[in-house]
FIBASE-864779 format. One record per residue: x, y, z of N, C-alpha, C, O in turn; residue number from 1; residue in three letters. Coordinates in steps of 0.1 Angstrom, whole numbers, plus 5000, padded with zeros to 4 digits. Example, Ala and Ser with C-alpha at 12.3 -4.5 7.8 and 13.67 -1.06 7.14 Angstrom:
# FIBASE-864779
ATOM, n.xx, n.yy, n.zz, ca.xx, ca.yy, ca.zz, c.xx, c.yy, c.zz, o.xx, o.yy, o.zz, num, residuo
ATOM, 5132, 4943, 5078, 5123, 4955, 5078, 5132, 4967, 5078, 5142, 4967, 5085, 1, ALA
ATOM, 5128, 4978, 5071, 5137, 4989, 5071, 5129, 5000, 5079, 5134, 5011, 5080, 2, SER
***
This chain:
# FIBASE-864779
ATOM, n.xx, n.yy, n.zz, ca.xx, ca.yy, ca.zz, c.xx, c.yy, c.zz, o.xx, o.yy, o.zz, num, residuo
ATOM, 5113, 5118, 4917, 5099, 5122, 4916, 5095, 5129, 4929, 5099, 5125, 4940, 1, UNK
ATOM, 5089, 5137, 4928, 5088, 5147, 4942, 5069, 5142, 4946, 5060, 5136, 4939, 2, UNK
ATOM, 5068, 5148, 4957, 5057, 5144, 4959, 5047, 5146, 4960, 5038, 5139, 4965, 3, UNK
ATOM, 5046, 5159, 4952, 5032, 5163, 4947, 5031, 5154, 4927, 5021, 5151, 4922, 4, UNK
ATOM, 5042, 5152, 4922, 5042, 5143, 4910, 5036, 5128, 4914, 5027, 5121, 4908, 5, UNK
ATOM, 5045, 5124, 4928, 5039, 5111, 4928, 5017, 5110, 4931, 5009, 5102, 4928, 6, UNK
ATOM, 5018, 5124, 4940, 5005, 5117, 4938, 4996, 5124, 4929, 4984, 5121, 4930, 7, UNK
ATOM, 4999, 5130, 4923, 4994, 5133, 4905, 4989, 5119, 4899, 4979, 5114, 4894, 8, UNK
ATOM, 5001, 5115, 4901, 5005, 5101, 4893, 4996, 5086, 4899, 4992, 5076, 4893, 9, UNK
ATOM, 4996, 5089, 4916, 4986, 5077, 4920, 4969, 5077, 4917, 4962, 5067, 4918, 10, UNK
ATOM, 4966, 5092, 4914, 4953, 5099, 4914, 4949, 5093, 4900, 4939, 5087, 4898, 11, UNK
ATOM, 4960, 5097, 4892, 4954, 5095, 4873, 4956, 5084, 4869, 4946, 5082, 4861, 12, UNK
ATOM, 4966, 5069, 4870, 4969, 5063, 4868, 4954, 5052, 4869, 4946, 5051, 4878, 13, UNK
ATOM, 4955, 5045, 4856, 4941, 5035, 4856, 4943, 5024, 4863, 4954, 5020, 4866, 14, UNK
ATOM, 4930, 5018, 4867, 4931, 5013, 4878, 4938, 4997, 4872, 4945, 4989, 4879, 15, UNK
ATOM, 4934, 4997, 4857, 4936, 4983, 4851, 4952, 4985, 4838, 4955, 4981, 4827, 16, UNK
ATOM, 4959, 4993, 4848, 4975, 4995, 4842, 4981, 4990, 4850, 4981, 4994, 4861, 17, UNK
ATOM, 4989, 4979, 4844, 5000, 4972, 4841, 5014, 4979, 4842, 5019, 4984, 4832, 18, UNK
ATOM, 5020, 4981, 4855, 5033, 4991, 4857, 5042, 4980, 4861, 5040, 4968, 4865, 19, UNK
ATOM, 5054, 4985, 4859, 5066, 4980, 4866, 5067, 4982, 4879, 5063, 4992, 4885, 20, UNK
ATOM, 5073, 4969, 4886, 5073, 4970, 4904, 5081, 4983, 4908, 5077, 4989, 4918, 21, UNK
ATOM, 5091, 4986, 4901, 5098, 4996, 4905, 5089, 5013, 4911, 5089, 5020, 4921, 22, UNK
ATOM, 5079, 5013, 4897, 5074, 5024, 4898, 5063, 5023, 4912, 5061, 5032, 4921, 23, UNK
ATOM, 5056, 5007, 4910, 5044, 5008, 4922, 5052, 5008, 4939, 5047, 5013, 4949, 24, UNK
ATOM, 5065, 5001, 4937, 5075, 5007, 4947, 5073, 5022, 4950, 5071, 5023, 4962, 25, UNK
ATOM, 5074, 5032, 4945, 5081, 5040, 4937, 5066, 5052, 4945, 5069, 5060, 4954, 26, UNK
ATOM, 5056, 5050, 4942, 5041, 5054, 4942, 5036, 5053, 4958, 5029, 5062, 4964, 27, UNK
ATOM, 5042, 5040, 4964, 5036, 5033, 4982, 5041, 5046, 4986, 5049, 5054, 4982, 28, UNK
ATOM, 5032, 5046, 4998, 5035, 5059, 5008, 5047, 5051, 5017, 5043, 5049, 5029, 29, UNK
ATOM, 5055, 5048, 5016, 5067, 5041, 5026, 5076, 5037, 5013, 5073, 5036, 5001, 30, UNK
ATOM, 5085, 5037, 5019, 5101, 5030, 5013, 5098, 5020, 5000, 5088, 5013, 4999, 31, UNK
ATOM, 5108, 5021, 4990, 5110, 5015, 4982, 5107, 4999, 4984, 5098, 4992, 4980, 32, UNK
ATOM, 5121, 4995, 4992, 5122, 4988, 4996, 5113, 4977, 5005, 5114, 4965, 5005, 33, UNK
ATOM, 5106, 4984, 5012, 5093, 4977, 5021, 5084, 4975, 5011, 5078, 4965, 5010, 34, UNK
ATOM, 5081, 4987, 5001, 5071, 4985, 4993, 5073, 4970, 4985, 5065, 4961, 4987, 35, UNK
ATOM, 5081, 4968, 4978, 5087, 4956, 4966, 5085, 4944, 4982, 5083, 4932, 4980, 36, UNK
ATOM, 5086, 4947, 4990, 5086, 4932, 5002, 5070, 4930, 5001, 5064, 4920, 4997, 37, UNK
ATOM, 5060, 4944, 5008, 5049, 4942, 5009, 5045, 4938, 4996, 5034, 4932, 4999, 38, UNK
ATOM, 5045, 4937, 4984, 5037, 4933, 4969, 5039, 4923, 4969, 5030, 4915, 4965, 39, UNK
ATOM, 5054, 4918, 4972, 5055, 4903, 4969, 5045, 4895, 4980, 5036, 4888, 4976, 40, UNK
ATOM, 5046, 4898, 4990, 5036, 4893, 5007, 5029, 4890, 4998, 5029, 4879, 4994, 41, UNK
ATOM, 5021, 4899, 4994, 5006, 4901, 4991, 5002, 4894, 4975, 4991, 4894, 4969, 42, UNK
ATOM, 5010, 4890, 4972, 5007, 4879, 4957, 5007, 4889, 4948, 5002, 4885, 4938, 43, UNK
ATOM, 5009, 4902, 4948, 5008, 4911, 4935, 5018, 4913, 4926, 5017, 4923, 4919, 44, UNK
ATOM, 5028, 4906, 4924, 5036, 4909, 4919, 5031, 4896, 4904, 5025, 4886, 4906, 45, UNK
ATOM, 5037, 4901, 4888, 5033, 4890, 4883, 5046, 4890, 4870, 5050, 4901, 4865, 46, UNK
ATOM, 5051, 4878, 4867, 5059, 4878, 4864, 5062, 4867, 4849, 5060, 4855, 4847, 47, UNK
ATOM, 5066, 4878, 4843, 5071, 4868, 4830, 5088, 4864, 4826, 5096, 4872, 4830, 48, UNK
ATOM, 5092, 4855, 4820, 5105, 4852, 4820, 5108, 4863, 4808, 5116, 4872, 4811, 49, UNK
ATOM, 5104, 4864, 4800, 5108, 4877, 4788, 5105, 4892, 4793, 5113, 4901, 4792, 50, UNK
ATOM, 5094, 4893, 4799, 5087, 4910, 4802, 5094, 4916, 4812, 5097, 4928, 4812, 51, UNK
ATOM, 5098, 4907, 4824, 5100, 4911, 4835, 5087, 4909, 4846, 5079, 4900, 4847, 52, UNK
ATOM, 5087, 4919, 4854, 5077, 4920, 4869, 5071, 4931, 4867, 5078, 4941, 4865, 53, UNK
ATOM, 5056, 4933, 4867, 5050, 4943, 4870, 5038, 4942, 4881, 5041, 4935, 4891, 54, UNK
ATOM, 5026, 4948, 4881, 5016, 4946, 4894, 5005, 4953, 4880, 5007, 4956, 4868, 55, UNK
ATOM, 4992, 4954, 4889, 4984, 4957, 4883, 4980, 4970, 4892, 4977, 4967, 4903, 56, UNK
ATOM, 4979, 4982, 4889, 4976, 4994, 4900, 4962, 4992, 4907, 4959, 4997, 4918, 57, UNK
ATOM, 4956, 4986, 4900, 4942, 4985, 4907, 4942, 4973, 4919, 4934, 4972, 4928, 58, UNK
ATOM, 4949, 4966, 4917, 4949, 4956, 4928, 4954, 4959, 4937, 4951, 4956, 4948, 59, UNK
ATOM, 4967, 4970, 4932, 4977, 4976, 4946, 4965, 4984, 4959, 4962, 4983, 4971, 60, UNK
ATOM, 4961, 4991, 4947, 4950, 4999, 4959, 4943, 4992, 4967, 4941, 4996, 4978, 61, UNK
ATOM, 4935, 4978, 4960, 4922, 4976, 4962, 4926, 4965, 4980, 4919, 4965, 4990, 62, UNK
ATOM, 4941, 4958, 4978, 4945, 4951, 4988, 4950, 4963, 4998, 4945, 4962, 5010, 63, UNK
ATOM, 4959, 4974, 4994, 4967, 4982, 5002, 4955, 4993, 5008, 4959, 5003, 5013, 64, UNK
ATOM, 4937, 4991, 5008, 4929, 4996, 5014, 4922, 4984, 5023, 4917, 4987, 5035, 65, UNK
ATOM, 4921, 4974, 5020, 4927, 4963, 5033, 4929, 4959, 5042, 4925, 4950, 5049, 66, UNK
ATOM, 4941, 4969, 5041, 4951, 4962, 5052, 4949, 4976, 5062, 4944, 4987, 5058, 67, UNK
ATOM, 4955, 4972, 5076, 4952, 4987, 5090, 4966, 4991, 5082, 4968, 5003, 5078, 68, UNK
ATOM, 4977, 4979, 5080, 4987, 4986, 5089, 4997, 4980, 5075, 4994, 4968, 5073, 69, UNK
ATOM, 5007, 4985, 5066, 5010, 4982, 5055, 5023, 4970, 5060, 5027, 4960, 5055, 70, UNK
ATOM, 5028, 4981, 5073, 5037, 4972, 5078, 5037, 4961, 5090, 5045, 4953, 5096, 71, UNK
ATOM, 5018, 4966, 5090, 5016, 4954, 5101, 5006, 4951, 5099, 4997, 4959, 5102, 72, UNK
ATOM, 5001, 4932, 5091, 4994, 4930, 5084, 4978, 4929, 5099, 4966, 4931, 5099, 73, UNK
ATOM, 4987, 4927, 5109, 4973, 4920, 5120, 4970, 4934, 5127, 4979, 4942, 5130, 74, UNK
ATOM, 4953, 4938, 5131, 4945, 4943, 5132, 4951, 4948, 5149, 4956, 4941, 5157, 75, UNK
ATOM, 4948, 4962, 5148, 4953, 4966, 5162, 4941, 4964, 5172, 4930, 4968, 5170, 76, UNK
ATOM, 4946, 4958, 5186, 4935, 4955, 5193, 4929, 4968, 5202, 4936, 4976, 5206, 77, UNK
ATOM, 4914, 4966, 5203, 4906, 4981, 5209, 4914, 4984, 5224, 4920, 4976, 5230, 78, UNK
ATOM, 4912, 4996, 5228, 4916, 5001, 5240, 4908, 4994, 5255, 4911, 4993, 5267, 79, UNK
ATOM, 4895, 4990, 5249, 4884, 4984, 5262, 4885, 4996, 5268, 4879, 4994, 5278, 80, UNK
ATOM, 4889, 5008, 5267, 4885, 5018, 5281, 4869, 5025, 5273, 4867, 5027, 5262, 81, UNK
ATOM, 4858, 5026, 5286, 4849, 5034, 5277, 4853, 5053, 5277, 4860, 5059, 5286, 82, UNK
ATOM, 4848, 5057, 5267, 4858, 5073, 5261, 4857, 5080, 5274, 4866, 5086, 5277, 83, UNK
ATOM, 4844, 5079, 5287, 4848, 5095, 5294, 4859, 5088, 5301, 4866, 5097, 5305, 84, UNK
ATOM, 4865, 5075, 5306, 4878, 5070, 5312, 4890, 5075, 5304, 4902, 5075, 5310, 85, UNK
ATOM, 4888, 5079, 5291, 4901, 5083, 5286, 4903, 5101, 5286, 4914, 5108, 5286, 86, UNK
ATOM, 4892, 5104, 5287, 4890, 5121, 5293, 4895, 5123, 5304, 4901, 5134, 5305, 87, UNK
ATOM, 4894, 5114, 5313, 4891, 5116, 5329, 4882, 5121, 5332, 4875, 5128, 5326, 88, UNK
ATOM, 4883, 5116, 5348, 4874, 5116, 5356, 4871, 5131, 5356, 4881, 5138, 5356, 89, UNK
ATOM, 4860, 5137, 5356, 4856, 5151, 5363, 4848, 5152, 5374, 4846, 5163, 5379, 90, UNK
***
């Protein structure tokens, strides 16, 4: 899937669809593989012994707007400088 498809696909997709982990893998702006780690983290994953595993797309968003940092759940701390100190001195 190239990546003007994928985000076609994250744009139209309802918020209350029922997808396979693969695909919401598949959709995350990062890796496959981080993605299926971060859903499980985050309790989104839902699972039946006949269906298989899927997420719900609207939860993906609603947590993955949440979070700072997808790969870093804790909040980055402020710089304390006030801004003309980061300008410099004139």
């Amino acid at each position: 899937m190239t990546a003007d498809e994928r985000l076609r696909l994250r744009l139209t997709i309802s918020p209350a669809a029922m997808i396979p982990v693969s695909l919401a893998a598949e959709l995350m702006p990062f890796s496959d593989a981080k993605a299926r780690v971060w859903l499980r983290e985050h309790g989104l994953v839902r699972s039946d012994p006949d269906l298989g595993e899927a997420v719900v797309w609207g939860d993906v968003v609603e947590v993955f707007g949440r979070v700072a940092d997808p790969e870093e759940d804790r909040p980055r701390p402020p710089s304390g400088l006030p801004r003309r100190q980061l300008r410099g001195q004139r």
